[in-house]
PDB file of N, CA, C and O in Angstrom:
ATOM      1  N   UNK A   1     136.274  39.261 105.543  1.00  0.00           N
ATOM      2  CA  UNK A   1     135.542  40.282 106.275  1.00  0.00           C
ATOM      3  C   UNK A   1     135.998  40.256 107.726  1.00  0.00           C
ATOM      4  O   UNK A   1     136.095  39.202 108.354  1.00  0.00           O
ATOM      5  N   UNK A   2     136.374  41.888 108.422  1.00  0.00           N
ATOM      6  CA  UNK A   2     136.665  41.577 109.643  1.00  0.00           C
ATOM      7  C   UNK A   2     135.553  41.392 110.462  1.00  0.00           C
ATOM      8  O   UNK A   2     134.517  42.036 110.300  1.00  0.00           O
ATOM      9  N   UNK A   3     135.734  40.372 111.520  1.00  0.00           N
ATOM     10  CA  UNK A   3     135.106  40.529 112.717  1.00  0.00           C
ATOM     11  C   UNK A   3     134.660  41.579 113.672  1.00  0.00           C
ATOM     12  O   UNK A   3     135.660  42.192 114.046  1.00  0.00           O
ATOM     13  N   UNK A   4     133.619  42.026 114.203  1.00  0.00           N
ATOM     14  CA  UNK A   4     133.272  43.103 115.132  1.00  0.00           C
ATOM     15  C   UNK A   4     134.604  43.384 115.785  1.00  0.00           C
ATOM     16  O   UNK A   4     135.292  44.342 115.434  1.00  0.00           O
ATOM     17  N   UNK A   5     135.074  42.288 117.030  1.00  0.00           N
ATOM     18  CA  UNK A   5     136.168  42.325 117.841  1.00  0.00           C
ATOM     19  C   UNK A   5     137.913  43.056 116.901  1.00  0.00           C
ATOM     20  O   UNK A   5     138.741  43.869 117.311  1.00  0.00           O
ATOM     21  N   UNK A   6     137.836  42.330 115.670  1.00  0.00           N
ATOM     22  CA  UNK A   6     138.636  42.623 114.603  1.00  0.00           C
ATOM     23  C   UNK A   6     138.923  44.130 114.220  1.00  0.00           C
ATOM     24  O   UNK A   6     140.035  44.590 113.961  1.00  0.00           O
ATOM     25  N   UNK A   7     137.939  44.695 114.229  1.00  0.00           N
ATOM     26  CA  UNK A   7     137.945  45.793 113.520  1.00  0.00           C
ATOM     27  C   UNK A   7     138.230  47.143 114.711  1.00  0.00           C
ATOM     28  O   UNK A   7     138.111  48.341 114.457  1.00  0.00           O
ATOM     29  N   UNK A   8     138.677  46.462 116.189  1.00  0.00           N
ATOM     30  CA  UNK A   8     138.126  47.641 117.262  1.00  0.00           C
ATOM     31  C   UNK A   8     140.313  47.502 117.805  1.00  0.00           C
ATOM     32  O   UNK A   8     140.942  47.916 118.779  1.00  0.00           O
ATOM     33  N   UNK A   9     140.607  46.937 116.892  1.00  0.00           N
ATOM     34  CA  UNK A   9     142.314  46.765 117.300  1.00  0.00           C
ATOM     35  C   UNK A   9     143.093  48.097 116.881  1.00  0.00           C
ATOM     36  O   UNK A   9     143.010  48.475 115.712  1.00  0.00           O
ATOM     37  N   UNK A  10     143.687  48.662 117.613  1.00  0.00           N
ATOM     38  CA  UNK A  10     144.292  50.000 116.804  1.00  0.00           C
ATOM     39  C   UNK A  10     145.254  50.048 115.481  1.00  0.00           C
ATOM     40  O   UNK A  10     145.866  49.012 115.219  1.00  0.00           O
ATOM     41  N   UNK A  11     145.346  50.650 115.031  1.00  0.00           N
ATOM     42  CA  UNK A  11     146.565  50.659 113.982  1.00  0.00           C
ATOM     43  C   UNK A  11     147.762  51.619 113.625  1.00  0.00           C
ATOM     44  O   UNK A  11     147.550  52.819 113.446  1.00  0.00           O
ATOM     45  N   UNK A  12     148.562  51.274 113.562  1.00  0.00           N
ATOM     46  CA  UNK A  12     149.624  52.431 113.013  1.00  0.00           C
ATOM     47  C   UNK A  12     149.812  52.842 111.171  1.00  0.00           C
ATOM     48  O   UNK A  12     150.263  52.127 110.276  1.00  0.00           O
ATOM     49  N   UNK A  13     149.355  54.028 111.116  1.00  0.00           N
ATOM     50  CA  UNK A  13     149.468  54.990 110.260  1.00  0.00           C
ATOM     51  C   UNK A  13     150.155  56.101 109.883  1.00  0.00           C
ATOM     52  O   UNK A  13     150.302  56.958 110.755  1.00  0.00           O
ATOM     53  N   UNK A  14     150.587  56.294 108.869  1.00  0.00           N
ATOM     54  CA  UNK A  14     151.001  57.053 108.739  1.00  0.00           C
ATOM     55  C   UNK A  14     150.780  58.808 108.340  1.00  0.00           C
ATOM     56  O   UNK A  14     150.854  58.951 107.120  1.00  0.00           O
ATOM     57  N   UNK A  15     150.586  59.842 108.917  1.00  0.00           N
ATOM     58  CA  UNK A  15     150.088  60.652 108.629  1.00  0.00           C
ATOM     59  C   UNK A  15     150.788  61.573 107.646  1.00  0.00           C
ATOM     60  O   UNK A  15     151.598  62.464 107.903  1.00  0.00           O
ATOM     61  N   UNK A  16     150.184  61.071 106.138  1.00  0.00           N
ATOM     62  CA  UNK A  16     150.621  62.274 104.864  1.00  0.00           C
ATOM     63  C   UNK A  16     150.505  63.736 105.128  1.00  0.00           C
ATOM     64  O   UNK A  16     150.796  64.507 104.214  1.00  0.00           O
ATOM     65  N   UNK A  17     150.141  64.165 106.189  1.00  0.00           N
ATOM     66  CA  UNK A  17     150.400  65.774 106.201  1.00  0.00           C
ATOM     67  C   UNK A  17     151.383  65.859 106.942  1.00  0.00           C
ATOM     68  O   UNK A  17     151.917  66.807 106.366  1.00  0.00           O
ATOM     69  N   UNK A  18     152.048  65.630 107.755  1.00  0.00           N
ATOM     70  CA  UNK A  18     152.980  65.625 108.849  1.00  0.00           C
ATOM     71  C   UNK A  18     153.974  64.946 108.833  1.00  0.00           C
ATOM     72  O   UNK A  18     154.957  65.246 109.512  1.00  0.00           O
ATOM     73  N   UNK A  19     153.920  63.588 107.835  1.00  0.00           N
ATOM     74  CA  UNK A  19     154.956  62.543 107.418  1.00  0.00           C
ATOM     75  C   UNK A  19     155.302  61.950 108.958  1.00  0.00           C
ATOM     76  O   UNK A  19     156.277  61.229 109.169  1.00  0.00           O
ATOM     77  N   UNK A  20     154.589  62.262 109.736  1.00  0.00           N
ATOM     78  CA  UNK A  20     154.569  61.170 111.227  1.00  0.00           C
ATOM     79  C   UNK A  20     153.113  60.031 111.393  1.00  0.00           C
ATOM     80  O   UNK A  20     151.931  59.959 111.056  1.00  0.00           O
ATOM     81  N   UNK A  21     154.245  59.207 112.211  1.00  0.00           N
ATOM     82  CA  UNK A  21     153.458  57.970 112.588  1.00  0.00           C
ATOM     83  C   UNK A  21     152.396  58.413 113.750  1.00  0.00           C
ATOM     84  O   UNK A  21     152.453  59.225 114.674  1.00  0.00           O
ATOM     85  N   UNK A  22     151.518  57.613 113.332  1.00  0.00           N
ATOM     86  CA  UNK A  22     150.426  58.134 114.326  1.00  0.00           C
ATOM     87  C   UNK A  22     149.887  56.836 114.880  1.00  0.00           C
ATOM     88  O   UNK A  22     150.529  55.975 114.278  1.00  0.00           O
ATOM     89  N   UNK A  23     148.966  56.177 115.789  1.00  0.00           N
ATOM     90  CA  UNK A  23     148.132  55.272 116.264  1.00  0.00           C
ATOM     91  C   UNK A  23     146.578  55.336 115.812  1.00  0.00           C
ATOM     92  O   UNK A  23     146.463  56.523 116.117  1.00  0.00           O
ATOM     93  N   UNK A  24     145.855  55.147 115.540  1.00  0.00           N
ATOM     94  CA  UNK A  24     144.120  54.575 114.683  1.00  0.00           C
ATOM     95  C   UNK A  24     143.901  54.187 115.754  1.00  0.00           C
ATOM     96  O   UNK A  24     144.581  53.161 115.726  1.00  0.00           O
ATOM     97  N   UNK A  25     143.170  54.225 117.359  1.00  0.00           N
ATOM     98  CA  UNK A  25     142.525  53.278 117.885  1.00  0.00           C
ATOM     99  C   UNK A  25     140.865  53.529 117.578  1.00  0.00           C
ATOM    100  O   UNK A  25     140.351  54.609 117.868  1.00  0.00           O
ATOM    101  N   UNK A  26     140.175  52.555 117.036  1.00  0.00           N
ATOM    102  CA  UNK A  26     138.967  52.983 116.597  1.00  0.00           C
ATOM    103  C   UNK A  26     137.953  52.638 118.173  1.00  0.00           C
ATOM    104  O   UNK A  26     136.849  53.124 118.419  1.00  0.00           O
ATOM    105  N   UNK A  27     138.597  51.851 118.891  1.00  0.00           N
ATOM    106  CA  UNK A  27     138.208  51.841 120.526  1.00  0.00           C
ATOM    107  C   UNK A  27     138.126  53.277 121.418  1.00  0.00           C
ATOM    108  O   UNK A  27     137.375  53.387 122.388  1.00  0.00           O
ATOM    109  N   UNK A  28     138.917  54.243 120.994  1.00  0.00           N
ATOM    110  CA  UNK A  28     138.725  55.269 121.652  1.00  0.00           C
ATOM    111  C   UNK A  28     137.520  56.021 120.701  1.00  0.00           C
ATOM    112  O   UNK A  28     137.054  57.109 121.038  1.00  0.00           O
ATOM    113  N   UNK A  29     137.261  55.600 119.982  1.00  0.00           N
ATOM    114  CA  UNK A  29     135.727  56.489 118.888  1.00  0.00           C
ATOM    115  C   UNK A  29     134.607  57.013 120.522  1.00  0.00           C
ATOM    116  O   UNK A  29     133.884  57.992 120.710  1.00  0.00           O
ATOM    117  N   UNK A  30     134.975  55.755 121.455  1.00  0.00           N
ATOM    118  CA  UNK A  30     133.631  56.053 122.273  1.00  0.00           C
ATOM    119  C   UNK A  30     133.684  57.452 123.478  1.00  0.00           C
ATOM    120  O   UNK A  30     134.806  57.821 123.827  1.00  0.00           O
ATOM    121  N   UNK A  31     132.854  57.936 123.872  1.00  0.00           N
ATOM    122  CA  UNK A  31     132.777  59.344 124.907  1.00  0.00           C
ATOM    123  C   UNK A  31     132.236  59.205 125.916  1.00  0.00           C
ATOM    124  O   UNK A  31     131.347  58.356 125.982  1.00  0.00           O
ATOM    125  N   UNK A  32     132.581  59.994 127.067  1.00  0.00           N
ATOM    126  CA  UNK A  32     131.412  59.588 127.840  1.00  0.00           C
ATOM    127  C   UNK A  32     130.109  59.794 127.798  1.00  0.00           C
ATOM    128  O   UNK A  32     129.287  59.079 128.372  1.00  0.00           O
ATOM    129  N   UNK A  33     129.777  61.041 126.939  1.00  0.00           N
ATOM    130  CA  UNK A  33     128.591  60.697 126.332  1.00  0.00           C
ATOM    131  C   UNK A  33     127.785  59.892 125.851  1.00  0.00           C
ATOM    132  O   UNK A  33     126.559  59.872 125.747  1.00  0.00           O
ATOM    133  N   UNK A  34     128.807  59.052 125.491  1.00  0.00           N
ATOM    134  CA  UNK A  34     127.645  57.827 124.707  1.00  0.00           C
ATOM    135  C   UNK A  34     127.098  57.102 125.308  1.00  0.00           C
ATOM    136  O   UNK A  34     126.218  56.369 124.857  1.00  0.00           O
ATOM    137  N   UNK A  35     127.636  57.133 126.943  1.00  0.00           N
ATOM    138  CA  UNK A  35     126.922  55.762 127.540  1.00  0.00           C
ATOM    139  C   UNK A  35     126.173  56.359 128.747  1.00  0.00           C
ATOM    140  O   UNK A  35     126.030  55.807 129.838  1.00  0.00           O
ATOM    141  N   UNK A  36     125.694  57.633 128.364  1.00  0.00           N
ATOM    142  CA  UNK A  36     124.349  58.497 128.719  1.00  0.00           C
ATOM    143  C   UNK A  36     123.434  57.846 128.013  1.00  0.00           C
ATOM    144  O   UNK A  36     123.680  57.047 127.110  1.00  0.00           O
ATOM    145  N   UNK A  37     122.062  58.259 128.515  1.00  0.00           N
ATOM    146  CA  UNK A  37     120.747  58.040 127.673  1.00  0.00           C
ATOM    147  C   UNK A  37     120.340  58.702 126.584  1.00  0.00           C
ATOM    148  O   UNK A  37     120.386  59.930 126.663  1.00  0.00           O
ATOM    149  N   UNK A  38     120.019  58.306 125.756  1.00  0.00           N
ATOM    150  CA  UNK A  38     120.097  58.590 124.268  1.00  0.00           C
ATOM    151  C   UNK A  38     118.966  59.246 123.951  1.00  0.00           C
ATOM    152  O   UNK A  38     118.864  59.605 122.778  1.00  0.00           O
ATOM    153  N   UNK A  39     117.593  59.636 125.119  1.00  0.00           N
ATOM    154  CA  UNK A  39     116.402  60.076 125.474  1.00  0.00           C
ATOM    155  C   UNK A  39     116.965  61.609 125.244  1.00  0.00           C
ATOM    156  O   UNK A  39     117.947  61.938 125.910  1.00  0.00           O
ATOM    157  N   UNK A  40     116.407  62.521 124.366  1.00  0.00           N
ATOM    158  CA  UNK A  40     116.806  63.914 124.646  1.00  0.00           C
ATOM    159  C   UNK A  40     115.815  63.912 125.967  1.00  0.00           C
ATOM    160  O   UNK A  40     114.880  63.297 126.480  1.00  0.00           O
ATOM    161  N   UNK A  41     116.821  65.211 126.175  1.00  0.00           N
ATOM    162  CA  UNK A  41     116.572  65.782 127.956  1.00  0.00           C
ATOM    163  C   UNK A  41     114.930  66.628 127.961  1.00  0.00           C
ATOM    164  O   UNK A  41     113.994  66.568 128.759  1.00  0.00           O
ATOM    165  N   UNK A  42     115.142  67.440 126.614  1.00  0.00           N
ATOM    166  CA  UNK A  42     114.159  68.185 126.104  1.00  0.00           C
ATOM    167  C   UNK A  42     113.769  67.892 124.797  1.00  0.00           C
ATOM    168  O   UNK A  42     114.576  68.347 123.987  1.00  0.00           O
ATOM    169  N   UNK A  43     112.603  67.158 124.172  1.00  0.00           N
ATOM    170  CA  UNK A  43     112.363  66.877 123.518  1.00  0.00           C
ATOM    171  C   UNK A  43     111.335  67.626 122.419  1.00  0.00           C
ATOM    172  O   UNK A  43     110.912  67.165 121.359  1.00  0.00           O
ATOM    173  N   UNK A  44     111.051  69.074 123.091  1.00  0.00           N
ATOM    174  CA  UNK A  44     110.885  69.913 121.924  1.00  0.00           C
ATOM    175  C   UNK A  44     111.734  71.612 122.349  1.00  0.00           C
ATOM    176  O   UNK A  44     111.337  72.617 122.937  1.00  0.00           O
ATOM    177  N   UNK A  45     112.864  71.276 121.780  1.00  0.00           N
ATOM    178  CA  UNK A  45     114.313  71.942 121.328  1.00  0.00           C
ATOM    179  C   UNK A  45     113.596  73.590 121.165  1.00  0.00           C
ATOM    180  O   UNK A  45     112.407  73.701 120.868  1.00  0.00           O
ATOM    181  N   UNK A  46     114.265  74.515 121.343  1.00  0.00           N
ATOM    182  CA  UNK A  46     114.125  75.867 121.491  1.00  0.00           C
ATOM    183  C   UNK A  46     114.418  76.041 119.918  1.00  0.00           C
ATOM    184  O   UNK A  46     115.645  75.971 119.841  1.00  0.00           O
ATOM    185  N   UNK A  47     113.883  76.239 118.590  1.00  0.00           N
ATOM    186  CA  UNK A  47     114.219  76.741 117.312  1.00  0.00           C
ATOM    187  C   UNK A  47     115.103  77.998 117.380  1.00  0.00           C
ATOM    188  O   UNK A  47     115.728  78.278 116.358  1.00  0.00           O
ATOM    189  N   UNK A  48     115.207  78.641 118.256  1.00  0.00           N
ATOM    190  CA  UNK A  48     115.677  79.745 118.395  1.00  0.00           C
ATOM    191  C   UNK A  48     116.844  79.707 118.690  1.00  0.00           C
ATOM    192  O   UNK A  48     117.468  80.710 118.345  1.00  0.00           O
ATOM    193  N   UNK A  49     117.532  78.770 119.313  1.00  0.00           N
ATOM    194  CA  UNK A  49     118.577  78.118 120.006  1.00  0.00           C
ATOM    195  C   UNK A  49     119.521  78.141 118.799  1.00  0.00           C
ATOM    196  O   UNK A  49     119.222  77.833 117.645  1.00  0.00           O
ATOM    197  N   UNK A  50     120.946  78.639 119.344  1.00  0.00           N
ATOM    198  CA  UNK A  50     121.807  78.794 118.108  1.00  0.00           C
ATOM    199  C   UNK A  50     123.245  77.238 118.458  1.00  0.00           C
ATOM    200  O   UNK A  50     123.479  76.392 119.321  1.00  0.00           O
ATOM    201  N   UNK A  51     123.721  77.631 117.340  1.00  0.00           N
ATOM    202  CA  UNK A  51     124.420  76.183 117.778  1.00  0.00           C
ATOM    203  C   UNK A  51     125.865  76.812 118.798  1.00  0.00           C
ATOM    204  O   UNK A  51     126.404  77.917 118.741  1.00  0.00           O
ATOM    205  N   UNK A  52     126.153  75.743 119.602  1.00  0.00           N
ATOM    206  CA  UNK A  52     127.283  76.420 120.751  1.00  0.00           C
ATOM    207  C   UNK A  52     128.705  76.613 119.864  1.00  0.00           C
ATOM    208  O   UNK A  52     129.536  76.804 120.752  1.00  0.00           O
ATOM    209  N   UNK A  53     129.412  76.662 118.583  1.00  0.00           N
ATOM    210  CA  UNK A  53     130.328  76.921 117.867  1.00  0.00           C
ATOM    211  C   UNK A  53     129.745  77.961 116.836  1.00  0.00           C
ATOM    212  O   UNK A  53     130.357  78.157 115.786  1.00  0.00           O
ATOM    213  N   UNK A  54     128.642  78.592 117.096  1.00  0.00           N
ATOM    214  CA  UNK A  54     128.404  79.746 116.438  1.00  0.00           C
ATOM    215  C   UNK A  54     129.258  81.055 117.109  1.00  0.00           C
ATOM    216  O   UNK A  54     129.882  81.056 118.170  1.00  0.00           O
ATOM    217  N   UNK A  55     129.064  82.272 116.051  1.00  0.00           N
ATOM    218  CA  UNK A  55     129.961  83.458 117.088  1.00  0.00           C
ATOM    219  C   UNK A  55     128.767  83.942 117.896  1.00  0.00           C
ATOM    220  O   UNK A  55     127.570  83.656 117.870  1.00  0.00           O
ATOM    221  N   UNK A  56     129.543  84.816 118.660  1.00  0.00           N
ATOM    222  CA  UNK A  56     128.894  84.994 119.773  1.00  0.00           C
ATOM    223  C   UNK A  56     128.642  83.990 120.860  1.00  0.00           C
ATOM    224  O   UNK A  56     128.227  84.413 121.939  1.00  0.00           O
ATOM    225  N   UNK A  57     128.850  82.691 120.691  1.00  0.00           N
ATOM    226  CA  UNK A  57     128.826  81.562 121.799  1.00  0.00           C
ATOM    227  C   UNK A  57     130.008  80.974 122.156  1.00  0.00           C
ATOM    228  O   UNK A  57     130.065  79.932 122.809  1.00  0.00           O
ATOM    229  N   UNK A  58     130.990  81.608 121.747  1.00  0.00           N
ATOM    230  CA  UNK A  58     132.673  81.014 122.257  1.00  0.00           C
ATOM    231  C   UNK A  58     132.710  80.617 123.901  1.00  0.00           C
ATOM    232  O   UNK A  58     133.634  80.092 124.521  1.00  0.00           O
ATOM    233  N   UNK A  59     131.575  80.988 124.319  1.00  0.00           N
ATOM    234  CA  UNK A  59     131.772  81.149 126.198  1.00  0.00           C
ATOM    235  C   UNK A  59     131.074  79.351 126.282  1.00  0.00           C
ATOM    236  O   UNK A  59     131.168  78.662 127.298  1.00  0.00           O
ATOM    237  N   UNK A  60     130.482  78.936 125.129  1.00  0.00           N
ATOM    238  CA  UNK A  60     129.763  76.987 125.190  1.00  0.00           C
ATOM    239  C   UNK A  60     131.023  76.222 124.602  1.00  0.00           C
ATOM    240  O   UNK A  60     130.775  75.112 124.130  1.00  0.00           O
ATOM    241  N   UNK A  61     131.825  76.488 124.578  1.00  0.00           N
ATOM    242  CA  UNK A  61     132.841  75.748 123.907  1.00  0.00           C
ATOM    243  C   UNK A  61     134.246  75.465 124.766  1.00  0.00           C
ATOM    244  O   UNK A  61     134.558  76.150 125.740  1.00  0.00           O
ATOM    245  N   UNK A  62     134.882  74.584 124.365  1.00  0.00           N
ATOM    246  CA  UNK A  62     136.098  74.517 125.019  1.00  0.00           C
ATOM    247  C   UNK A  62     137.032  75.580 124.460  1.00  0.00           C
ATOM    248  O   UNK A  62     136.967  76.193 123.394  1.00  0.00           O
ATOM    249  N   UNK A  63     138.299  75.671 125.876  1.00  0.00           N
ATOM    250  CA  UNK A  63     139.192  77.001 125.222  1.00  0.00           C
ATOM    251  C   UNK A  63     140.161  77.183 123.806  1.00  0.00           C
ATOM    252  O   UNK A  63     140.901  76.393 123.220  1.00  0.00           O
ATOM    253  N   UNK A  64     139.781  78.636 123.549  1.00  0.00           N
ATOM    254  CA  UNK A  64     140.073  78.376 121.993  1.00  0.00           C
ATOM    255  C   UNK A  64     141.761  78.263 121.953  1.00  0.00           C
ATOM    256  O   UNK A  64     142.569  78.622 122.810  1.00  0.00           O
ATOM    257  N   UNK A  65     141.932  77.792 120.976  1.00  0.00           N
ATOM    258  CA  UNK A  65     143.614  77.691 120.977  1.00  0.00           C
ATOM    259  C   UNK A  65     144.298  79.194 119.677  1.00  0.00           C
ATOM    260  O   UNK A  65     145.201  79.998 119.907  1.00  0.00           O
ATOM    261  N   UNK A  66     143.397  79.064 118.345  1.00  0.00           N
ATOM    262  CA  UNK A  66     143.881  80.298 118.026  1.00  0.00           C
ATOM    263  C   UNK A  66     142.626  80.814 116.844  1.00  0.00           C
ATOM    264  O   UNK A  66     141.820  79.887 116.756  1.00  0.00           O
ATOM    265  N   UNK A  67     142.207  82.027 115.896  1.00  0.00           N
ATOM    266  CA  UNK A  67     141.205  82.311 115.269  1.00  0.00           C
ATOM    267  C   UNK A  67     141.930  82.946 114.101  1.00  0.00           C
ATOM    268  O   UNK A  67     143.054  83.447 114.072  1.00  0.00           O
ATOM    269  N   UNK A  68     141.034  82.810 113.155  1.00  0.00           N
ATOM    270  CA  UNK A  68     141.282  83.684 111.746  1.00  0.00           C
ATOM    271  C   UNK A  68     140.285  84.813 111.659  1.00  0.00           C
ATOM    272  O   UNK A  68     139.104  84.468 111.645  1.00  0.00           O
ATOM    273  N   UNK A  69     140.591  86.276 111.590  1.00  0.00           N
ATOM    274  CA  UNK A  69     141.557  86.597 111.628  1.00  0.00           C
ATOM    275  C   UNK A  69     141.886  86.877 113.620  1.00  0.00           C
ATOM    276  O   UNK A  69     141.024  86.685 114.478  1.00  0.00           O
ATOM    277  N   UNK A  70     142.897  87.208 113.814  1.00  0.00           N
ATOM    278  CA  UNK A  70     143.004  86.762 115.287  1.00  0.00           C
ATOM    279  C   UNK A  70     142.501  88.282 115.823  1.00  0.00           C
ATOM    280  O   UNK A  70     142.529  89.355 115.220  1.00  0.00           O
ATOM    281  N   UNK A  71     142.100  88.013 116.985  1.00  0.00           N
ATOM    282  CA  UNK A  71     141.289  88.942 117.639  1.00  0.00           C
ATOM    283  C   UNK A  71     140.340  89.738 117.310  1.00  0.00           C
ATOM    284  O   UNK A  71     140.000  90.844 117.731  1.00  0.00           O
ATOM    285  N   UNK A  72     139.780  88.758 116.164  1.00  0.00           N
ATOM    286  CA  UNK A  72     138.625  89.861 115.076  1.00  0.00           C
ATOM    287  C   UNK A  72     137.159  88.932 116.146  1.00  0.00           C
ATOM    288  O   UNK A  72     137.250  87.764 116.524  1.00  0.00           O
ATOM    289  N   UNK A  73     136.043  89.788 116.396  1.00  0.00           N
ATOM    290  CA  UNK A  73     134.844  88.963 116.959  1.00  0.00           C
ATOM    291  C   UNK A  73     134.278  88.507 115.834  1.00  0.00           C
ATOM    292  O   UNK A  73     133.180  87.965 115.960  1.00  0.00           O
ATOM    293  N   UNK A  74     134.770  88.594 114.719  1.00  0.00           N
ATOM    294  CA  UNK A  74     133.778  88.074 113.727  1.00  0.00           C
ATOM    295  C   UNK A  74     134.921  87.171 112.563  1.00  0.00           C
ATOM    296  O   UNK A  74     135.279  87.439 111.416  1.00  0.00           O
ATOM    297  N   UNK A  75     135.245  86.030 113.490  1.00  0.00           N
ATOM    298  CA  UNK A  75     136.491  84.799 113.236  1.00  0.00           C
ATOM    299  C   UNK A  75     135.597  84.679 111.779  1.00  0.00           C
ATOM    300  O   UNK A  75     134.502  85.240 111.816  1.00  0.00           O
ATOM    301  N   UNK A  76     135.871  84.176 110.836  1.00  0.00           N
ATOM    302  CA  UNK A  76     136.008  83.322 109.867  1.00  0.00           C
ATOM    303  C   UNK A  76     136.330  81.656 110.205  1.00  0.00           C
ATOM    304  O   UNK A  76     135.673  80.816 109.589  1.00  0.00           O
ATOM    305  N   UNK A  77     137.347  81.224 111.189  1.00  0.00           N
ATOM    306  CA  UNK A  77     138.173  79.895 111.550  1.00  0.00           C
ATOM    307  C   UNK A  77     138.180  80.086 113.187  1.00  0.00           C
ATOM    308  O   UNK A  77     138.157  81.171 113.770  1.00  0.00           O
ATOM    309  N   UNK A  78     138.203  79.334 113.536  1.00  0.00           N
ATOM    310  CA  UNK A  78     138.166  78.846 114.829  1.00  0.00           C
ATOM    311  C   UNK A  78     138.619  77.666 115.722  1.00  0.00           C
ATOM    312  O   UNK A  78     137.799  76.785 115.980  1.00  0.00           O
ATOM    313  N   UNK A  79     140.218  77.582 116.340  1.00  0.00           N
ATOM    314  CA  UNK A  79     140.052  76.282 116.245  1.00  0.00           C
ATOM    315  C   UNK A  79     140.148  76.226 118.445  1.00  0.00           C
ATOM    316  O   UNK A  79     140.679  77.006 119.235  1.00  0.00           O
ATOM    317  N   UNK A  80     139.312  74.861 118.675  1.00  0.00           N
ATOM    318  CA  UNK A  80     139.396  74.947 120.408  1.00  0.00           C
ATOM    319  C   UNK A  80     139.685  73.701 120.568  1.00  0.00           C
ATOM    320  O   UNK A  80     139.245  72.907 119.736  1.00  0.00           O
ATOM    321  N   UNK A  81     140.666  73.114 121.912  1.00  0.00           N
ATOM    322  CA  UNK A  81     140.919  72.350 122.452  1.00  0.00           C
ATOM    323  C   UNK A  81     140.021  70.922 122.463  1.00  0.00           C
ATOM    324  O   UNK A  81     138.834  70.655 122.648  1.00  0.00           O
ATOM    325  N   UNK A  82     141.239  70.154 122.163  1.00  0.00           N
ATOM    326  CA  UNK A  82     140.136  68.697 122.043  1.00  0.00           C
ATOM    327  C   UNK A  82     139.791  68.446 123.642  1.00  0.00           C
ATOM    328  O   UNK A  82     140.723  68.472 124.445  1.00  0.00           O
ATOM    329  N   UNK A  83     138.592  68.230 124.042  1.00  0.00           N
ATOM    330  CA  UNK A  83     138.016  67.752 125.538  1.00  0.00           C
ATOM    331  C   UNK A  83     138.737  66.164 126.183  1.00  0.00           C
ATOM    332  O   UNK A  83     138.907  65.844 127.359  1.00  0.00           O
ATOM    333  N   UNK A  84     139.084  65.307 124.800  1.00  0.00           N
ATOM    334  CA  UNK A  84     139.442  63.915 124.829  1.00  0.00           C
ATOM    335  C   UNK A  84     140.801  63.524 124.304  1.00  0.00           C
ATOM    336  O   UNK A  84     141.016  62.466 123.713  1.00  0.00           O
ATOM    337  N   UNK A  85     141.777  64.528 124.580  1.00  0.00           N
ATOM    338  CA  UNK A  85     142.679  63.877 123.768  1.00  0.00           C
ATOM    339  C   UNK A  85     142.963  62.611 124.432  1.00  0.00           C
ATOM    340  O   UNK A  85     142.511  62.337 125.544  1.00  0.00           O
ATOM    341  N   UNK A  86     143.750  61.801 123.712  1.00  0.00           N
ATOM    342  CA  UNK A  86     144.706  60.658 123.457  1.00  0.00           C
ATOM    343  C   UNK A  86     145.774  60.813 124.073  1.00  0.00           C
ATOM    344  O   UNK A  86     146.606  61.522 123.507  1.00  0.00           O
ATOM    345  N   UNK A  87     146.135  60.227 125.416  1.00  0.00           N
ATOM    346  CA  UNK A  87     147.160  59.963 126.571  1.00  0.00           C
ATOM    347  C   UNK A  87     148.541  59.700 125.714  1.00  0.00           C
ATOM    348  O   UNK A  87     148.782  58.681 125.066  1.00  0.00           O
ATOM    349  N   UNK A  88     149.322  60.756 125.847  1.00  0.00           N
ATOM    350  CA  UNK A  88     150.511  59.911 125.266  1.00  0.00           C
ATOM    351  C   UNK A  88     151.503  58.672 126.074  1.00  0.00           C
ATOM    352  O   UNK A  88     152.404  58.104 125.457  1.00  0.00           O
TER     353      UNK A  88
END
């Protein structure tokens, strides 16, 4: 069984869709979010409140990179910029 410390070492993988090597660091899992307070801000939530990757809310999200079908307002797929990538 690995150790806590054990299990937080990165790894090299190989990625079957791409047939490239990639890096696993399970150390970068963390955000800066996480080491906010875990207290919601508002603790009774608006029901009405839609989620920020719904349509019509593309303006709560990071910038999109491309949509299915493209330039339709009513995407099917959606894909937007990771906030955290991985430093090459």
């Amino acid at each position: 069984m690995a150790s806590e410390s054990g299990a937080r070492i990165p790894q090299l993988r190989k990625d079957s869709v791409t047939n490239r090597w990639v890096i696993f660091s399970p150390a970068r899992a963390k955000r800066p979010s996480d080491f906010k307070s875990k207290t919601p801000t508002n603790p009774n939530p608006n029901p009405n409140q839609q989620c920020p990757f719904c349509i019509g809310r593309e303006h709560e999200c990071a910038p999109e990179i491309f949509r299915v079908p493209p330039e339709n307002p009513k995407w099917t797929l959606r894909v937007i910029q990771n906030l955290y990538p991985t430093p090459h």
